[in-house]
C-alpha positions as CSV (number, residue, x, y, z in Angstrom):
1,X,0.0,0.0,0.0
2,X,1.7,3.0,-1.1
3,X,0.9,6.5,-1.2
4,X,0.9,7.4,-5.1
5,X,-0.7,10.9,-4.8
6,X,-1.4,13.9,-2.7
7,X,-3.7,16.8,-3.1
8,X,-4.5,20.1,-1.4
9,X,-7.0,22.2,-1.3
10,X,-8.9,25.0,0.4
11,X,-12.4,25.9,1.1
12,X,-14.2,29.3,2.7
13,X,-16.8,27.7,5.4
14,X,-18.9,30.7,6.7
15,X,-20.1,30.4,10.6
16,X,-23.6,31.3,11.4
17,X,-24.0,34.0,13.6
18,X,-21.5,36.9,15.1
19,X,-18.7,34.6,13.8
20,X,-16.0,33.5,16.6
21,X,-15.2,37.3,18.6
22,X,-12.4,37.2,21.0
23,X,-10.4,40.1,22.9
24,X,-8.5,39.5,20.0
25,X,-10.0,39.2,17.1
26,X,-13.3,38.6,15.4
27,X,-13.6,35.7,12.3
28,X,-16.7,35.4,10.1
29,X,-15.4,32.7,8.4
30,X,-12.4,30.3,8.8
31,X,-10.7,28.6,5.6
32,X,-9.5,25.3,5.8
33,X,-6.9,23.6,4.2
34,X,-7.5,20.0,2.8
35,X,-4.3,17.2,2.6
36,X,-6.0,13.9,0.1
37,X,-3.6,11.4,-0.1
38,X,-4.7,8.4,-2.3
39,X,-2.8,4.8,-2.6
40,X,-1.7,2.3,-5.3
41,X,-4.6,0.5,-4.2
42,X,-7.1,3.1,-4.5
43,X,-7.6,3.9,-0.6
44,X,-8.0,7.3,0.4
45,X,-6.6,9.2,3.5
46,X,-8.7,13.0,4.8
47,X,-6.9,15.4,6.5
48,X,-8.2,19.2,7.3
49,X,-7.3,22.2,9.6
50,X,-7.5,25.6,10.1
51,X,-5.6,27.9,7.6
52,X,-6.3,31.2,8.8
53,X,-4.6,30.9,12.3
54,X,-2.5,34.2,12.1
55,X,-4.0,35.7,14.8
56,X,-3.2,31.9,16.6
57,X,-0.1,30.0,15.6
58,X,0.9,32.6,12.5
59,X,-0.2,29.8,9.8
60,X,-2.2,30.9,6.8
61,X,-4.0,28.6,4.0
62,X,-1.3,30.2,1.4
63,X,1.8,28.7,4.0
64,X,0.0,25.7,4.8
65,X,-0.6,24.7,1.2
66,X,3.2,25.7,0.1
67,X,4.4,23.4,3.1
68,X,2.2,20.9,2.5
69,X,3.4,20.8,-1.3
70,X,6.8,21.5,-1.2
71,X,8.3,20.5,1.7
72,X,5.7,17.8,3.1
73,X,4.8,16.1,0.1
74,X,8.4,14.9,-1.3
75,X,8.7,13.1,2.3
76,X,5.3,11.1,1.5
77,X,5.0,10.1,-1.8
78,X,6.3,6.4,-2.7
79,X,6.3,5.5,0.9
80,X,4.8,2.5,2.3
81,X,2.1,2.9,4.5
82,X,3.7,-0.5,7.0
83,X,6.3,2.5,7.3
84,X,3.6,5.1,8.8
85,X,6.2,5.9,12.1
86,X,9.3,6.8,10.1
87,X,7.0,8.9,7.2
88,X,5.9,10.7,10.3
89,X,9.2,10.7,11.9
90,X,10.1,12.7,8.2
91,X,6.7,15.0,8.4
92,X,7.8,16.1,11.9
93,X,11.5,16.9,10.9
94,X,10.6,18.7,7.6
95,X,10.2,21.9,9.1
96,X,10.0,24.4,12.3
97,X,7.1,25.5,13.1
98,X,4.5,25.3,10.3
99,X,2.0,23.2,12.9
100,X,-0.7,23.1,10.5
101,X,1.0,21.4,7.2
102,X,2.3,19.2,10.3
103,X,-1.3,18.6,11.8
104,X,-3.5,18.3,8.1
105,X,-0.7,15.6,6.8
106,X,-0.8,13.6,9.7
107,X,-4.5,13.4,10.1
108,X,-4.6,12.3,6.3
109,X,-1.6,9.7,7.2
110,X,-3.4,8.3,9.9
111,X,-6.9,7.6,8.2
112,X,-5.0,6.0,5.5
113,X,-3.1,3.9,7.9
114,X,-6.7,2.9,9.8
115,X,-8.2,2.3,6.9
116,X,-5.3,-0.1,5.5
117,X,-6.0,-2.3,8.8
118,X,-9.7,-1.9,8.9
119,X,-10.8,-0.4,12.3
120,X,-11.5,3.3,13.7
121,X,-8.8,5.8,14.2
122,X,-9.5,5.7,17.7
123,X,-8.6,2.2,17.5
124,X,-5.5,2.6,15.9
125,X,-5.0,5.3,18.8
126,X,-4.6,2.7,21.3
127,X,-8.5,2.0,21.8
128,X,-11.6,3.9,23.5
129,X,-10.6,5.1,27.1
130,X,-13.1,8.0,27.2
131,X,-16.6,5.9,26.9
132,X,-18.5,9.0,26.4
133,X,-17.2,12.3,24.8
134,X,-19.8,15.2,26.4
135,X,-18.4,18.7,24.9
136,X,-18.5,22.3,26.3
137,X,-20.4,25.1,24.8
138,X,-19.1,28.4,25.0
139,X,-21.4,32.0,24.9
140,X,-19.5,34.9,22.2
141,X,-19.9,38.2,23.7
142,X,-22.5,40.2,23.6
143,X,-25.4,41.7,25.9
144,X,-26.0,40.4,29.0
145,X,-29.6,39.0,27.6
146,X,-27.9,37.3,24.9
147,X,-25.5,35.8,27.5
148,X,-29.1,34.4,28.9
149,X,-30.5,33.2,25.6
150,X,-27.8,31.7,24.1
151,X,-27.1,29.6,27.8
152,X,-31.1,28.3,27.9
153,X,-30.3,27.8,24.2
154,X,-27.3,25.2,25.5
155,X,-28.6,24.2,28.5
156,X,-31.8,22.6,25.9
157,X,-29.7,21.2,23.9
158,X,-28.0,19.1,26.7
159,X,-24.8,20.4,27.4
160,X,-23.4,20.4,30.6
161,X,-20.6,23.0,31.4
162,X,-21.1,26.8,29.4
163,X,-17.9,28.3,29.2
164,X,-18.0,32.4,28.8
165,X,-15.8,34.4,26.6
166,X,-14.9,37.5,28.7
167,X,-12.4,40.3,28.0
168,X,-14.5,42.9,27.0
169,X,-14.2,46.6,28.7
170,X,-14.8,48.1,31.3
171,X,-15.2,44.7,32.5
172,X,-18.3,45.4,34.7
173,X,-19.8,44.4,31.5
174,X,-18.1,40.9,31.9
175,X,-19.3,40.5,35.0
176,X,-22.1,41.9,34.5
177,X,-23.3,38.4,31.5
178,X,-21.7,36.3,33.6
179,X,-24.8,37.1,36.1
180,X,-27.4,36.7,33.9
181,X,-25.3,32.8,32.9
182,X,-25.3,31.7,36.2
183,X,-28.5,33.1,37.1
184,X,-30.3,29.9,34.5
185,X,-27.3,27.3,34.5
186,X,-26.3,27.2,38.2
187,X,-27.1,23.8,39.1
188,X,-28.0,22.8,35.8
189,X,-24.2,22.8,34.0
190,X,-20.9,23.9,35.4
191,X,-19.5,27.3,34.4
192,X,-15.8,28.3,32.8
193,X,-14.4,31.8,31.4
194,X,-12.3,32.3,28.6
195,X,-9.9,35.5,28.6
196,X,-7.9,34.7,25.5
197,X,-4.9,36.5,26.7
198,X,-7.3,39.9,27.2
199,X,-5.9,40.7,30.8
200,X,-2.5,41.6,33.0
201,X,-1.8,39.3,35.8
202,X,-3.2,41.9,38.2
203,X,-6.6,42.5,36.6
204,X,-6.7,38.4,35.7
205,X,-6.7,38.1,39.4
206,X,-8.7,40.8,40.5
207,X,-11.4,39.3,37.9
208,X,-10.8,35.9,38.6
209,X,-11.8,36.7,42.3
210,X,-15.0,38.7,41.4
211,X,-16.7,36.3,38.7
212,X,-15.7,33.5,41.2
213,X,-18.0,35.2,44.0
214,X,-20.7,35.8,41.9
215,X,-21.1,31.5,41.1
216,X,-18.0,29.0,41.4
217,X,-16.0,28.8,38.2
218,X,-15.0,25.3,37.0
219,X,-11.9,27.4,35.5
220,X,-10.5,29.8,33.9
221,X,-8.4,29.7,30.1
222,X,-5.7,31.6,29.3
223,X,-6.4,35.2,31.1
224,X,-2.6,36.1,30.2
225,X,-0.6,36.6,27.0
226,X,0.1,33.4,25.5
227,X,4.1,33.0,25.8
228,X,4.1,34.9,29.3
229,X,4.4,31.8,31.2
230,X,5.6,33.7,34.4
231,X,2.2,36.0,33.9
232,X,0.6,32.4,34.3
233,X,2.6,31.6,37.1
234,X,1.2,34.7,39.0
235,X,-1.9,34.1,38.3
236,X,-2.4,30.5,39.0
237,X,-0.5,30.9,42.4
238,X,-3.0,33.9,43.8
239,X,-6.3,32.0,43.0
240,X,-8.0,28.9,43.8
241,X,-9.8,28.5,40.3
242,X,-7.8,26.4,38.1
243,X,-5.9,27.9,35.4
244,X,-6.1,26.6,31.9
245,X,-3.2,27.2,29.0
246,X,-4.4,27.6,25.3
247,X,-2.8,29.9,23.0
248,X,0.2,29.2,25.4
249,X,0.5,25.8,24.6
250,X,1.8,24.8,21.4
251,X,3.7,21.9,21.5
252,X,5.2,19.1,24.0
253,X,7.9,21.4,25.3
254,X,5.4,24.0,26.0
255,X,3.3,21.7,28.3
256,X,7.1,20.6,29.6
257,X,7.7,24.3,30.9
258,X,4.1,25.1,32.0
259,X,4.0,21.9,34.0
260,X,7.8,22.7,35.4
261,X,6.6,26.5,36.0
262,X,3.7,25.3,37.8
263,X,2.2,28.2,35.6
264,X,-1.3,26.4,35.1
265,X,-3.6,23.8,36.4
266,X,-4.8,22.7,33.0
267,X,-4.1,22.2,29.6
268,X,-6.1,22.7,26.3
269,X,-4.8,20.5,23.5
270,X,-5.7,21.0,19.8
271,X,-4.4,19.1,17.1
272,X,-4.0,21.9,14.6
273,X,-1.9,24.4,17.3
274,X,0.4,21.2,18.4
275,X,1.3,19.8,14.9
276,X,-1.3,16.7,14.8
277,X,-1.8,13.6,16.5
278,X,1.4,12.5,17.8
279,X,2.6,15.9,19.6
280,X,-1.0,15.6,21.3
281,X,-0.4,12.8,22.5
282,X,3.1,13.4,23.4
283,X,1.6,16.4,25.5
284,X,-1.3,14.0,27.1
285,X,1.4,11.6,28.3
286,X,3.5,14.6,29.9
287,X,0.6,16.0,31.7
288,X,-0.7,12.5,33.0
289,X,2.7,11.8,34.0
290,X,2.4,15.1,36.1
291,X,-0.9,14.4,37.1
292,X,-2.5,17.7,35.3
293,X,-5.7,17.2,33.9
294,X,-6.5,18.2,30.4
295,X,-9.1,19.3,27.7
296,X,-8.9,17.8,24.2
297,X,-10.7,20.6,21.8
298,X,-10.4,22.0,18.6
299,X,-10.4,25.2,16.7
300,X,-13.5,25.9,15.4
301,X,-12.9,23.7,12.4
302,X,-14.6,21.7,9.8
303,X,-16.5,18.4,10.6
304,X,-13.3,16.4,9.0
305,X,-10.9,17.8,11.1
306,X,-13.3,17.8,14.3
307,X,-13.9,14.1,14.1
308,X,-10.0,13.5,13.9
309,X,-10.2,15.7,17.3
310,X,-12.8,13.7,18.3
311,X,-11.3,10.4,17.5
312,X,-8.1,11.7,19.3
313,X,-10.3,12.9,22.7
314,X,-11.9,8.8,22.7
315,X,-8.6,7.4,22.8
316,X,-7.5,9.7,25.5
317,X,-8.1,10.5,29.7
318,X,-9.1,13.9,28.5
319,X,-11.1,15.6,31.9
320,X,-12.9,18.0,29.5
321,X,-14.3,18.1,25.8
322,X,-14.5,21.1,23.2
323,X,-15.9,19.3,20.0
324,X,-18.9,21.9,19.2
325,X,-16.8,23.8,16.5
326,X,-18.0,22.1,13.2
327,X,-21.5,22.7,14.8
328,X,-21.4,27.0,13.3
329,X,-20.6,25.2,9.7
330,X,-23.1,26.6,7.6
331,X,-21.7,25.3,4.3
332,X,-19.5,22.1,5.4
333,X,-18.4,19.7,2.8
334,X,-17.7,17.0,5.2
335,X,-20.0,14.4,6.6
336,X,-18.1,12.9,10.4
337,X,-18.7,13.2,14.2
338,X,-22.4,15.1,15.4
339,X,-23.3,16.3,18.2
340,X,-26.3,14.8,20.2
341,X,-27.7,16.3,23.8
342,X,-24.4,17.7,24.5
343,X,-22.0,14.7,23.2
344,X,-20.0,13.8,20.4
345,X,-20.5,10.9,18.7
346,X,-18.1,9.2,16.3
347,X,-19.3,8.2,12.6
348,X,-19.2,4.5,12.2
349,X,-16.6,2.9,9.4
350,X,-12.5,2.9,9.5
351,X,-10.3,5.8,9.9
352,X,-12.3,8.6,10.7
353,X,-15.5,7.7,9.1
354,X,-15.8,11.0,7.1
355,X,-17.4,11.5,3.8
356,X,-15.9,14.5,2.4
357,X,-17.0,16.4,-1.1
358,X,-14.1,17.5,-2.6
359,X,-16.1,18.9,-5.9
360,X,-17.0,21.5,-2.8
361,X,-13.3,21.9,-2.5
362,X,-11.0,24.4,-4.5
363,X,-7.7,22.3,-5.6
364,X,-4.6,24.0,-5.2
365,X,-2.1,21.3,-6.5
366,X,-1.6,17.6,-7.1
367,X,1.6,16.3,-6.7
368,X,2.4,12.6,-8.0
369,X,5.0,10.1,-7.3
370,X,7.2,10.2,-9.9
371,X,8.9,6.4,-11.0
């Protein structure tokens, strides 16, 4: 079984509503890149990520799609897929940086390499350790009565922990939607905040402290700037609400110095900021080893690269779930993991069970193996 071809492409998906708006930035629409890698035999591997991660990681579709092509591709093609560690071994050592060529080829490498044997990607994974996969829900900003309606909106729909972007200013208005959240979810689903780097250690505290009095907070995400790990450090040590690291964690050394740092409580993993499967997994088996619990999420992606999150979370001791991205899709190509009252549930079939269109896809380039 060898890989013979490998094909990229890229696709606009709009998001219904306001869009994803942070502290940082506001997206309307995320394009994703798309890695098809087809064998002698006719078998077909997906891969898909995120492309427009400047504001994130500093990947774009444009870099993604030139990695992919020029630097990714001659370290793939002809290759055995019996030979999957050392092509990967190659992927990883292509380049620095450049996590989401890293991430979209591996997730394409690995349904290929499920599929050759016949069994789920979780499966190939090392097998289901997470029986049920129930996923957060988080509520944009807004007004405080659209904080309200979009929590009764979640609470209906089954989930069980709302998590609350927060960052905006003065931050009595923060405080102020957090109210009307945990005045309809207290008791009902456990609550989290989401600064995306927005504060200073002093205000992260001060904040920390005052949205914690008003309902207990199962935790709080990244309420420093990402590669501030001493900001983290501050923080973490002057509250008693867990601290979670996102944008600051972007590969296995990263979780490494957090953990060393004591700079966090948590970690959020996401296949597309790490550099795909592997790394993830590298950076669950450093935080189990240090007994710090983690979240396996996503990035607001597409439904293929979801389910390979998903696939990766049901193979994993993951203590929390964000899988609700593909969910604001309004014009997916892919078929894959759905969400039912609040939990993600894996497509049937072998690698990661998606159905993908790629007539819905723009192609970028095809590169053969040459003989």
């Amino acid at each position: 079984m060898r890989i013979v071809r490998l094909e990229g492409f890229r696709k606009d998906l709009h998001l219904a509503g306001v869009g994803i708006r942070m502290a940082s930035a506001t997206t309307t629409t995320i394009t994703d890149v798309y890695a098809v890698l087809t064998t002698d035999d006719g078998r077909i591997g997906y891969g898909e990520v995120r492309g427009n991660m400047h504001y994130f990681t500093g990947d774009t579709p444009e870099r993604t799609l030139d990695v992919l092509q020029n630097l990714l591709a001659p370290r793939v093609l002809g290759r055995e897929m019996h030979d999957l560690p050392s092509i990967l071994a190659e992927v990883h050592g292509a380049t620095v940086g450049n996590h989401a060529a890293m991430a979209v080829a591996e997730i394409a490498l690995h349904d290929l390499a499920a599929k050759r044997l016949g069994i789920p990607l979780y499966v190939l994974l090392g097998g289901r350790a997470s029986a049920e996969l129930p996923s957060n829900q988080t509520i944009p900003f807004g007004t405080p009565d659209e904080a309200e309606g979009h929590a009764v909106r979640y609470l209906a729909e089954g989930y069980g922990q709302l998590k609350l972007r927060v960052g905006m200013r003065p931050f009595q208005m923060d405080l102020d939607r957090f109210r009307a959240v945990a005045a309809v979810a207290v008791g009902r689903a456990s609550l989290a905040v989401d600064a995306n780097q927005a504060w200073t250690p002093k205000e992260a505290i001060r904040n920390i402290r005052a949205l914690h009095a008003v309902a207990p907070l199962e935790y709080m995400e990244q309420p420093t700037p990402a590669r501030d790990f001493h900001a983290l450090r501050q923080v973490t040590a002057a509250t008693e609400v867990p601290i979670m690291a996102d944008e600051s964690l972007q590969s296995p050394r990263d979780a490494l110095e957090l953990i060393r740092l004591q700079a966090v409580d948590l970690l959020h993993i996401k296949l597309v900021k790490v550099g795909g499967l592997i790394p993830a997994r590298q950076v669950m088996a450093i935080a189990e080893a240090a007994g710090v619990g983690y979240m396996m999420g996503q990035m607001t992606e597409g439904r293929a690269a979801t389910t390979a999150a998903a696939h990766c979370a049901a193979a994993s001791r993951a203590r929390y779930f964000e899988l609700y991205g593909s969910e604001e899709v309004l014009d997916d190509p892919a078929k894959g993991v759905r969400l039912v009252h609040g939990k993600a549930i894996l497509p049937e079939g072998p690698g990661l069970g998606v159905e993908l269109d790629l007539g819905a896809l723009e192609r970028i380039f095809t590169v053969e193996e040459r003989r």
